[in-house]
LOLORO-574834 format. One record per residue (C-alpha): residue in one letter; z, y, x. Coordinates in steps of 0.25 Angstrom, whole numbers. Example, Ala and Ser with C-alpha at 12.3 -4.5 7.8 and 13.67 -1.06 7.14 Angstrom:
BEGIN
a 31 -18 49
s 29 -4 55
This chain:
BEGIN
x 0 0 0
x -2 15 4
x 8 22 13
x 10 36 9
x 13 47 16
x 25 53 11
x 38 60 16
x 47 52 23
x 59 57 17
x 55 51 6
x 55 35 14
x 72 28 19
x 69 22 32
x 80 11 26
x 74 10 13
x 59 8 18
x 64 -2 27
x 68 -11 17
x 57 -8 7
x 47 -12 20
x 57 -24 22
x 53 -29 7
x 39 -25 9
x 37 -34 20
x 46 -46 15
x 39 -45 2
x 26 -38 3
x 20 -43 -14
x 35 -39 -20
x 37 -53 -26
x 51 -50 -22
x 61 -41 -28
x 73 -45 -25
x 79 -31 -18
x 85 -28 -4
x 101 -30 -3
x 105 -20 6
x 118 -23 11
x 128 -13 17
x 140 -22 17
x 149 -13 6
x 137 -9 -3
x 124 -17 -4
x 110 -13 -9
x 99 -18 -19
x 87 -15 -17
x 76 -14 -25
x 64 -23 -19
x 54 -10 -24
x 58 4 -26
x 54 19 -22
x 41 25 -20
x 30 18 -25
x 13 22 -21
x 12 32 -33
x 25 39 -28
x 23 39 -13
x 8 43 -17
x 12 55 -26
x 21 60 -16
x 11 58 -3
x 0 67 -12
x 10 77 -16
x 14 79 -2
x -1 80 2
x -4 90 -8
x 7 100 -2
x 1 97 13
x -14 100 9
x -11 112 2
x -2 121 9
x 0 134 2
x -6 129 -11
x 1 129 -23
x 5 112 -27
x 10 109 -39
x 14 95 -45
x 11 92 -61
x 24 86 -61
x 35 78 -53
x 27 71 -42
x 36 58 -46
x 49 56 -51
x 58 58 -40
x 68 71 -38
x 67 72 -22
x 52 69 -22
x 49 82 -33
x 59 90 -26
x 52 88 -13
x 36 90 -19
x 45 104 -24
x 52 108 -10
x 36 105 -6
x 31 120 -14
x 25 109 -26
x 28 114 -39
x 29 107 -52
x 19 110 -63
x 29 102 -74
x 41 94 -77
x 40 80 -78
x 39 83 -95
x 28 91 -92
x 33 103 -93
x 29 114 -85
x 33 122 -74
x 21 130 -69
x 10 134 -79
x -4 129 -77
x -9 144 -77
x -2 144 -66
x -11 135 -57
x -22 137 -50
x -34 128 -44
x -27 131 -31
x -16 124 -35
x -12 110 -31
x -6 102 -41
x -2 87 -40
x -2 77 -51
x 10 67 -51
x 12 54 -48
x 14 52 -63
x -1 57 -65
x -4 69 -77
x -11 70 -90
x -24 73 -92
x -22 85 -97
x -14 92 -85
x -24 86 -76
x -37 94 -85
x -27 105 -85
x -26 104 -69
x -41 103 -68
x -44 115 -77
x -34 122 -68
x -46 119 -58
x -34 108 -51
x -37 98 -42
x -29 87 -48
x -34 74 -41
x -32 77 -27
x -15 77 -29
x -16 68 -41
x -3 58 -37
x -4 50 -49
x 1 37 -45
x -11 26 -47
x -2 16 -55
x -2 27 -66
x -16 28 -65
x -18 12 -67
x -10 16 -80
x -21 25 -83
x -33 17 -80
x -27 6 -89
x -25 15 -101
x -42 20 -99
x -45 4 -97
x -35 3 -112
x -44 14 -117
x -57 8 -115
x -53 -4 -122
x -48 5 -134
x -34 2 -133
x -25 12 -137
x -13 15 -125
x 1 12 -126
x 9 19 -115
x 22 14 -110
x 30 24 -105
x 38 38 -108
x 32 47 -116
x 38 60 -107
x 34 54 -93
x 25 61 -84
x 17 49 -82
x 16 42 -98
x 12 58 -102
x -1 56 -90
x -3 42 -94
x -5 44 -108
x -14 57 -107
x -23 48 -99
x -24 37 -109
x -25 46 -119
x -38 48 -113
x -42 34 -114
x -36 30 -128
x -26 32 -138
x -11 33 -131
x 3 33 -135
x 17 31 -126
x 27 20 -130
x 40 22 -121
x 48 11 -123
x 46 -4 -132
x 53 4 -143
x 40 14 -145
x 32 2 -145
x 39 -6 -155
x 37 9 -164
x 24 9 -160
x 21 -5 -163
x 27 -2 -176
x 15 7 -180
x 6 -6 -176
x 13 -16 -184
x 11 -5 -195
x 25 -2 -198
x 26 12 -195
x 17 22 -201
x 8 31 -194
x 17 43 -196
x 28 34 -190
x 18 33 -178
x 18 47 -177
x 32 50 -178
x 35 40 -167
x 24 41 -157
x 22 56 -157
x 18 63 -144
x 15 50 -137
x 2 45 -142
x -12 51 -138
x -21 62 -147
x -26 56 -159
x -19 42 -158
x -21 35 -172
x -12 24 -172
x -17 16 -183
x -29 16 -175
x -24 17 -160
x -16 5 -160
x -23 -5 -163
x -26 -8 -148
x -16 -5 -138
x -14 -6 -124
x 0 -3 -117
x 1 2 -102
x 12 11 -96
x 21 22 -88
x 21 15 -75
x 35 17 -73
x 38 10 -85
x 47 -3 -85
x 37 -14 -85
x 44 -22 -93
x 44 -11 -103
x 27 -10 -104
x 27 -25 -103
x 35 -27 -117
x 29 -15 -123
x 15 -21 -119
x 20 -34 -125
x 26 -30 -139
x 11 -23 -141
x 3 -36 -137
x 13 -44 -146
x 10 -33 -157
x -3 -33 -155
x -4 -50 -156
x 3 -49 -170
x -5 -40 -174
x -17 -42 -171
x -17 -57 -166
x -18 -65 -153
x -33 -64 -153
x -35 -51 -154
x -23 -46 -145
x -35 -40 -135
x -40 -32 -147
x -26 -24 -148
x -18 -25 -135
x -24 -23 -122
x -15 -30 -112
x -13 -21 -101
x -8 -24 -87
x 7 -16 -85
x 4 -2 -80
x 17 -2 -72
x 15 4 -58
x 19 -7 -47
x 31 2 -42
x 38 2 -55
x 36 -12 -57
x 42 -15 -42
x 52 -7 -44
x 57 -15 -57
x 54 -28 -51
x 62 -23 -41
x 73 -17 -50
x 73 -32 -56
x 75 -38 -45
x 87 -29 -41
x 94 -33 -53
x 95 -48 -50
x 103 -44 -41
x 118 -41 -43
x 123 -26 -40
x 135 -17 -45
x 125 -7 -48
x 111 0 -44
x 106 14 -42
x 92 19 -46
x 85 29 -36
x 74 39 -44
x 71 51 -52
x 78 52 -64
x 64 55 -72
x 58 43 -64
x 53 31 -75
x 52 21 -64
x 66 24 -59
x 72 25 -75
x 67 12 -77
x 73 5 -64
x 87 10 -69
x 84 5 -83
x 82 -10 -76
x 96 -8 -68
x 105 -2 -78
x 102 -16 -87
x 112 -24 -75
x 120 -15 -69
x 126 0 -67
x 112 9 -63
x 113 23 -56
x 99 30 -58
x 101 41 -46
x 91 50 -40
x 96 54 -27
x 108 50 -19
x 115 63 -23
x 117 57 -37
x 127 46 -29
x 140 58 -28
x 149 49 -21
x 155 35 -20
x 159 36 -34
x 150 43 -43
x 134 44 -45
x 126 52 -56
x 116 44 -62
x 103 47 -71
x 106 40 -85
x 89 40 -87
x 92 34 -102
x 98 49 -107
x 91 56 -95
x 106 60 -90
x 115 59 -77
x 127 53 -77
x 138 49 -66
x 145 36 -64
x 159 36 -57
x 160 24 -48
x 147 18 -48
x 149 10 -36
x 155 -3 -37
x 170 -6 -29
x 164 -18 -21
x 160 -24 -9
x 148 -23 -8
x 143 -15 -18
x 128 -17 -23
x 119 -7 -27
x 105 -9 -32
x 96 3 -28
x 81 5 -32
x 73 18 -35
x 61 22 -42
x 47 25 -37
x 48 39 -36
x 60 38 -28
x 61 39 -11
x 66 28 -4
x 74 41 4
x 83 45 -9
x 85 29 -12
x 89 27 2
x 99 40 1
x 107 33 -11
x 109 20 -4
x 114 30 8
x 123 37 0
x 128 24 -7
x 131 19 5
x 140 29 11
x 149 26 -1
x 151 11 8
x 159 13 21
x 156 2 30
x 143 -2 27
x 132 -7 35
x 122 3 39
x 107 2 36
x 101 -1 49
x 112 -11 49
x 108 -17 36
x 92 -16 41
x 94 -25 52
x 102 -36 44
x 91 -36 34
x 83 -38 47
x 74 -26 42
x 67 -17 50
């Protein structure tokens, strides 16, 4: 795969040596059991797959390009570059400005551009109406255009869906920066509306079974399907694909529920006619990263701390898996771990922070399961597990610990 060139403050010496370790060992991923890391007093999980993944590292290697080819020009991002704090705060310390929040609303007008200008789409792509606005803007908007290649498989599949005169059911959240692109893109190639969870599919299978009413449809489903959508006529024929960051089981069972609809409906023999039976759209980084998160919890552990932005899907869902075994810490930095005894935690389900008292066990040793998103530096993961450790007196150092895992 592609190295990229991107700032090395970003990279941990100690968490890249054991990443390369796995790589090496197990080159096709068919293991993801994780990395014990243990320090005598405290031991670590790791996850077998975690951090940056190719669109993130891509995103931010163009981002840092368009700043170095364009001294004294005005660069602007659409939006956040990824879903990551230190990584937006560093694209801002850099002059980049941002055109709009992560909701879409905006910072800086579009009057306010000019074909001199340098603006940079987001990993995360953009509708195809910012992108004509950019372009009547007389806005190059390709040359800087870091969408990331897994949410453009998503796209290609929803034209290929299209063609075949399927109308497109989207598995994702309707307020995300990347469900909002994906669905103005496959509006273009057919009818499309957003389902975020089984629960709007069942509401939505509803109207197909015909027991709710179109003005129920309506009511339910407002805002999230595409310009003239009928759907006495437009869902007849479906095809499912999703977010990428979406939890695969999640598109999987939705996908499902629809086939199994559409078989009862329509019959066996004529499932083809009205259910197109899409490959998962998941990008392969997510799906590691919840293999991986799987793995960690065959393992027993006193609790685990997730790494990432508190507005990052990928992350959200990683917290969702571990918070179903054991006591989970959704953090974004280690500043969030205050001392030995508290830490202040994201509660992603009511978008609120709380803190915990006494979050670490009184035992020896102590273990800790730690992963992190995509969109999260191997640096900032590397910076909680320092600053967890110096809550253990005695404990082995890591060069220590390198050698007896006889990694290099």
């Amino acid at each position: 795969m592609k190295q990229f060139d991107i700032p090395t403050t970003y990279r941990s010496s100690f968490i890249s040596t054991i990443k390369k370790s796995r790589k090496e060992t197990d080159p096709r991923k068919k293991d993801f059991t994780p990395t014990l890391l243990d320090f005598g007093p405290v031991q670590f999980l790791v996850a077998r797959h975690f951090g940056f993944c190719f669109g993130v590292e891509n995103a931010i290697e163009i981002a840092y390009k368009a700043v170095e080819e364009n001294p004294g020009k005005r660069i602007y991002l659409l939006s956040q570059m990824i879903h990551n704090p230190s990584v937006n705060a560093d694209l801002r310390a850099m002059g980049i400005q941002f055109i709009m929040d992560t909701k879409g609303n905006q910072f800086v007008n579009w009057e306010k551009l000019s074909n001199e200008d340098i603006v940079i789409i987001p990993a995360f792509g953009t509708t195809l109406e910012i992108e004509a606005k950019l372009m009547s803007l007389g806005i190059e908007i390709q040359k800087y255009n870091t969408t990331c290649p897994f949410v453009t498989k998503v796209w290609t599949q929803s034209e290929k869906l299209g063609k075949g005169n399927y109308t497109i059911i989207i598995h994702g959240k309707h307020k995300h920066e990347e469900t909002r692109a994906t669905f103005s893109h496959s509006s273009e190639f057919s009818p499309s509306i957003v389902v975020k969870d089984m629960a709007e599919s069942k509401k939505l299978g509803a109207f197909i079974e015909g027991k709710i009413s179109v003005k129920e449809f309506h009511k339910q489903f407002k805002g999230n399907y595409s310009e003239g959508f009928n759907p006495e006529e437009h869902l007849s024929r479906v095809g499912v694909v999703n977010q990428t960051t979406m939890l695969a089981s999640d598109t999987q069972d939705i996908a499902d529920y629809f086939k199994e609809l559409m078989t009862g409906k329509h019959g066996l023999e004529n499932l083809e006619t009205h259910f197109a039976d899409t490959r998962d759209t998941l990008c392969y980084a997510t799906n590691d990263n919840q293999q991986a998160t799987f793995g960690l919890l065959k393992e027993e552990a006193d609790l685990a701390i997730v790494v990432g932005g508190f507005n990052s899907s990928n992350t959200s869902h990683l917290v969702e898996l571990c918070e179903e075994k054991l006591p989970t810490y959704f953090i974004s930095s280690d500043e969030e771990i205050l001392n030995a005894v508290k830490i202040r935690h994201f509660n992603f389900h009511d978008k609120q922070m709380l803190m915990t008292r006494n979050f670490l066990p009184d035992k020896n040793p102590a273990r800790i399961i730690l992963t992190s998103g995509a969109s999260c530096p191997d640096a900032v993961v590397d910076g909680v597990m320092n600053k967890l450790l110096s809550f253990y007196t005695d404990h082995r150092s890591k060069e220590e610990l390198l050698s007896e895992m006889r990694i290099k």
